[in-house]
Backbone as a ProteinNet text record, in pm:
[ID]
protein_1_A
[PRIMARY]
XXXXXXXXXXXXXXXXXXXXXXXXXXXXXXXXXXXXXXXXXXXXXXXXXXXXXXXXXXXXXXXXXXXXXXXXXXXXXXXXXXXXXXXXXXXXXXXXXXXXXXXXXXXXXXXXXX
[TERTIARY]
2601.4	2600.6	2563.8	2465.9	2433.3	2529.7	2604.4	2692.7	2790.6	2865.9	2988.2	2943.7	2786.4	2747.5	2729.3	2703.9	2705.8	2849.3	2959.7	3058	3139	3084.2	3139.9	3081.8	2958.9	2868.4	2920.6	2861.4	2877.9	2992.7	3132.8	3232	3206.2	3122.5	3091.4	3004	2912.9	2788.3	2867.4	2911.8	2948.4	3038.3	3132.2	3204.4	3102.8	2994.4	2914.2	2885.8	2834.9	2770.2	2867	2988.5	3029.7	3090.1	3100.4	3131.5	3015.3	2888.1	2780.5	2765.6	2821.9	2770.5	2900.7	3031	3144.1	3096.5	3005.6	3004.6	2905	2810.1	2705	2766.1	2872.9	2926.3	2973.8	3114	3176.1	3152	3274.7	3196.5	3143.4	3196.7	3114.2	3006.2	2967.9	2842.1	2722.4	2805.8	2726.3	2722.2	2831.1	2800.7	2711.3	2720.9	2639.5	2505.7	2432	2276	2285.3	2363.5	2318.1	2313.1	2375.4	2357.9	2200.4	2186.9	2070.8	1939.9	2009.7	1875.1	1856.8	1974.4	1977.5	1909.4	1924.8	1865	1741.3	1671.9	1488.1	1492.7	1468.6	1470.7	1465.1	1540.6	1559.1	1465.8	1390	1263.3	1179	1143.4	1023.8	1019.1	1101.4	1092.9	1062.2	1121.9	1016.1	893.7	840.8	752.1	624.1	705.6	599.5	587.4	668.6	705.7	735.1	743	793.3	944	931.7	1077.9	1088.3	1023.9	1073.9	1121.6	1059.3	1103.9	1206.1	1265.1	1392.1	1507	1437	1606.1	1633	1530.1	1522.4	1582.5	1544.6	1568.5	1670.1	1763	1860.3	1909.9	1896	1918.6	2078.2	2156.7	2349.4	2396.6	2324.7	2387.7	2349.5	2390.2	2351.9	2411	2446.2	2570.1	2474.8	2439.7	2419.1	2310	2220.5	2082.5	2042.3	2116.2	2081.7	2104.8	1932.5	1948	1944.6	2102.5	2074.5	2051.9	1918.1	1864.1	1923.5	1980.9	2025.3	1899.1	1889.7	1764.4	1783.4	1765.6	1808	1700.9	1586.1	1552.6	1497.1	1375	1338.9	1203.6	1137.9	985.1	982.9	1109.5	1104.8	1165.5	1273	1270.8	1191.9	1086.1	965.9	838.9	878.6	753.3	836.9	992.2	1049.9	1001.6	1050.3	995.2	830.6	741.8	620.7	593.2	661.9	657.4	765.5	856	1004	923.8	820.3	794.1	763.8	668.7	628.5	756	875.5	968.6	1033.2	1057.9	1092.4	1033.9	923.3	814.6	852.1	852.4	804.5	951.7	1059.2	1197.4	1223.7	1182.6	1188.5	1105.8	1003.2	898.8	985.7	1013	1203.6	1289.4	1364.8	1465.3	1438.5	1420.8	1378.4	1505.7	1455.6	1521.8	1629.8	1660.4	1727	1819.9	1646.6	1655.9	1581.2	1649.7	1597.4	1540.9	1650.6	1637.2	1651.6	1582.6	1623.3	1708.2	1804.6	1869.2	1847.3	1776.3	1746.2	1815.6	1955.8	2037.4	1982.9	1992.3	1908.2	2014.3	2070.4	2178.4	2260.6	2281.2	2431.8	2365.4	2230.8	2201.6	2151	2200.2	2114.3	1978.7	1915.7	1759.8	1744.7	1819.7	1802.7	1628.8	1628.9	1474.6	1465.1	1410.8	1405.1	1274.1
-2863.3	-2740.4	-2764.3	-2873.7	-2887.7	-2927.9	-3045.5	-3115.3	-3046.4	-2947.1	-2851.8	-2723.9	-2695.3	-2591.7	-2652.3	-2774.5	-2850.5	-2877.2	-2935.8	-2915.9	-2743.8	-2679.8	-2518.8	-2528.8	-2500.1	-2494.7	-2543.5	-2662.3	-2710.4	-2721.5	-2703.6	-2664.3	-2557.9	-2453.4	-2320.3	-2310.1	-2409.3	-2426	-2485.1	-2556	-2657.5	-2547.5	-2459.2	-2372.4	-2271.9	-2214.2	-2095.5	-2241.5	-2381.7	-2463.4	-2414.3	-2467.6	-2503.6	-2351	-2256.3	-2111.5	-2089.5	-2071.7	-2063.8	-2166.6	-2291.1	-2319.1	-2339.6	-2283.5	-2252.9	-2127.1	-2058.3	-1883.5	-1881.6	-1986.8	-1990.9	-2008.7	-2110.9	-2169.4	-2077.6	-1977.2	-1861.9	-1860.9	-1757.8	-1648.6	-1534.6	-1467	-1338.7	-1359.3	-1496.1	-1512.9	-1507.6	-1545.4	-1539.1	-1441.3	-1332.4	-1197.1	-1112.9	-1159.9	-996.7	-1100.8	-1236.4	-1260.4	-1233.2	-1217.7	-1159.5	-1012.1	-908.3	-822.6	-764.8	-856.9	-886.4	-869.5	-951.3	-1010.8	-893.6	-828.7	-739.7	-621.9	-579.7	-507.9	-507.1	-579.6	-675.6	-629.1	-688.3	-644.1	-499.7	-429.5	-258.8	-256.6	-273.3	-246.4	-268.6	-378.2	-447	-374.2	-318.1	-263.2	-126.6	-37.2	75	38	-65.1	-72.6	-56.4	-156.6	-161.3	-33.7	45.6	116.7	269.7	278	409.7	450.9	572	664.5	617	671.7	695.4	572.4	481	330.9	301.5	295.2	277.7	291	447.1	565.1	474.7	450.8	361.1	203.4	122.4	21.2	-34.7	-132.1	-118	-228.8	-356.7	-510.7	-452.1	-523.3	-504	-658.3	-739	-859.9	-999.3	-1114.5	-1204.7	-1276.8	-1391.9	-1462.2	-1641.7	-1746	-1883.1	-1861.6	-1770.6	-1802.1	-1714	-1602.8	-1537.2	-1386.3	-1319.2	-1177.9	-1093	-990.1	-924	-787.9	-745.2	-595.8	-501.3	-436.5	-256.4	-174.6	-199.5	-76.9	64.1	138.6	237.5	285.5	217	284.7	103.9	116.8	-23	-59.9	100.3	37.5	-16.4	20.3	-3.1	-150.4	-212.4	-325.8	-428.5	-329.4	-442.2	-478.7	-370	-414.9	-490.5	-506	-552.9	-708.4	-769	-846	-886.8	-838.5	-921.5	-940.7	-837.8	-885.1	-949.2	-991.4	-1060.2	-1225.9	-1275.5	-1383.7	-1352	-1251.2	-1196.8	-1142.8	-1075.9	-1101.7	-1191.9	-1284.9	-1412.4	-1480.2	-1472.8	-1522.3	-1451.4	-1333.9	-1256.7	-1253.5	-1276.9	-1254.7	-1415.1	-1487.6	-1645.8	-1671	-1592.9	-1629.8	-1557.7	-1464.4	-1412.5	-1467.1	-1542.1	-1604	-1732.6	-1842.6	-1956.1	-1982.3	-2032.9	-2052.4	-1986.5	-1846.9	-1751.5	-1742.6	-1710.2	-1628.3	-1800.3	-1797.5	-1913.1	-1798.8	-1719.6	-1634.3	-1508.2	-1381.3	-1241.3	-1231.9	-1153.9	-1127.4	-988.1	-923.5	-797.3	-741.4	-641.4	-588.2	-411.4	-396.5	-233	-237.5	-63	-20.4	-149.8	-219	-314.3	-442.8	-439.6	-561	-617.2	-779.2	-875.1	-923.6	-940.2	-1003.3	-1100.1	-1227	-1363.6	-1353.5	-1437.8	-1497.9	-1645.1	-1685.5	-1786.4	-1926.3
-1092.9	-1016.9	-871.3	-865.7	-695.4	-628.2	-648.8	-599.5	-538.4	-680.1	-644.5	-502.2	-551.3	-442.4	-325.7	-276.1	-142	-96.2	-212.7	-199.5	-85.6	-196.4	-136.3	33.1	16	120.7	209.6	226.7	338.3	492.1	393.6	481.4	597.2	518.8	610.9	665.8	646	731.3	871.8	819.7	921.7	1040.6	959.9	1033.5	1096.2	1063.7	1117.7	1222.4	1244.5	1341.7	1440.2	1420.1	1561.5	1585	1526.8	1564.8	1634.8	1637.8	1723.8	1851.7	1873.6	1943.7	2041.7	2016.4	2081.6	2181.1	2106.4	2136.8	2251.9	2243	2318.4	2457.8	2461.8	2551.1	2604.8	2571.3	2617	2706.7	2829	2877.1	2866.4	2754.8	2658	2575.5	2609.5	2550.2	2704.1	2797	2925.3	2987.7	2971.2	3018.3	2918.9	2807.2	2738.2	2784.4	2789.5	2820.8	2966.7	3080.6	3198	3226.6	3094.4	3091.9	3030.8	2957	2888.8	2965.9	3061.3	3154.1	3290.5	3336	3441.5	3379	3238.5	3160.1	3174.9	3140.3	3107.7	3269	3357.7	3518.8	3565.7	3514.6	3541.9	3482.9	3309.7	3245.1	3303.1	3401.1	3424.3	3574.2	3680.7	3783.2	3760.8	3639.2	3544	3542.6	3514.3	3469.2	3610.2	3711.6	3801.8	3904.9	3922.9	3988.9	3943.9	3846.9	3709.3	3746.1	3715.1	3686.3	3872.6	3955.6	4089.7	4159.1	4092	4182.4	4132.1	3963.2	3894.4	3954.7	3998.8	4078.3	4182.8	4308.8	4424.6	4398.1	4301.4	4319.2	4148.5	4180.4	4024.5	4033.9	3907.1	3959.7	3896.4	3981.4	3915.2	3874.1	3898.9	3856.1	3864.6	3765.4	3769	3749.3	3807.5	3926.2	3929.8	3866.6	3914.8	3934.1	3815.2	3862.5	3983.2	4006.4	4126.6	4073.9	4078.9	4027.4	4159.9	4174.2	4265	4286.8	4328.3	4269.9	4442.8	4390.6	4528.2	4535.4	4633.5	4646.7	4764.5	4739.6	4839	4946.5	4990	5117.4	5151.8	5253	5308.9	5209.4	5181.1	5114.2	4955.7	4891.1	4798	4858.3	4889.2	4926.6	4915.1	5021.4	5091.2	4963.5	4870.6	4763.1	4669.1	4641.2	4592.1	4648.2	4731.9	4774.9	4772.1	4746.1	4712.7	4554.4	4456.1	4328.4	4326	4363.6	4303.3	4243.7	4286.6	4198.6	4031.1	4036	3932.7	3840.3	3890.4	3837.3	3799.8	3870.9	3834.7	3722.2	3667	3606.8	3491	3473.1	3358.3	3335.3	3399.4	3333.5	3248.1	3326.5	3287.4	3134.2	3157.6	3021.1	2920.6	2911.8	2762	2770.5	2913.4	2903.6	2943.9	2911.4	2995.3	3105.5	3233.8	3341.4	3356	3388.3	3366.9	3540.4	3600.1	3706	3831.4	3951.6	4010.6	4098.8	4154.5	4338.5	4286.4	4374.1	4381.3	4487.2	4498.9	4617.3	4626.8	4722.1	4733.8	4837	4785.2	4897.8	4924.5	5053.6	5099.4	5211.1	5168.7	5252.7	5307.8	5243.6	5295.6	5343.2	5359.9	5423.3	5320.6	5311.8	5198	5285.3	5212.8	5221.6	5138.4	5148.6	5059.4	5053.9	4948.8	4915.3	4911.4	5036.7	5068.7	5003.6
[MASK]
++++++++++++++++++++++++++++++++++++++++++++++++++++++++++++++++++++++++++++++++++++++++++++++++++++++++++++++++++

């Protein structure tokens, strides 16, 4: 009975292996974890900031390690910028090495993080 059930088995193990690690590879495996991750970011800018900073500030994307959050006036910006490590940090500790840079764009202008 073991033999024949390793027999069965194993073929499909082997098929769920490399079906997972094809998928990982994807790019629909890389868009739904940067959706993932732009997600976690909008939570964690709730978090620091509540309902009013959310409306103000909204990460849209993640591009090579580069999360880039819209913010709509300068102060939310400017506090964007002194937690963006702490973001960095706390997005990295759920996703390991997720996030390298914030790119914080306000009314049209980028503000790399240098």
């Amino acid at each position: 009975g073991c033999v024949l059930w390793r027999i069965i088995c194993s073929p499909m193990d082997n098929l769920k292996s490399i079906i997972k690690k094809r998928f990982k590879k994807s790019v629909l495996s890389q868009q739904i974890a940067a959706s993932l991750i732009v997600e976690y970011a909008d939570q964690k800018i709730r978090e620091f900031w509540g309902n009013k900073g959310a409306e103000q500030a909204k990460a849209v994307s993640l591009r090579s390690f580069i999360l880039k959050i819209n913010c709509s006036n300068s102060i939310i910006a400017q506090e964007l910028g002194f937690k963006k490590n702490t973001l960095i940090r706390l997005i990295n500790e759920k996703f390991p090495n997720a996030v390298k840079r914030v790119n914080i764009v306000q009314k049209g202008i980028v503000k790399y993080d240098e």
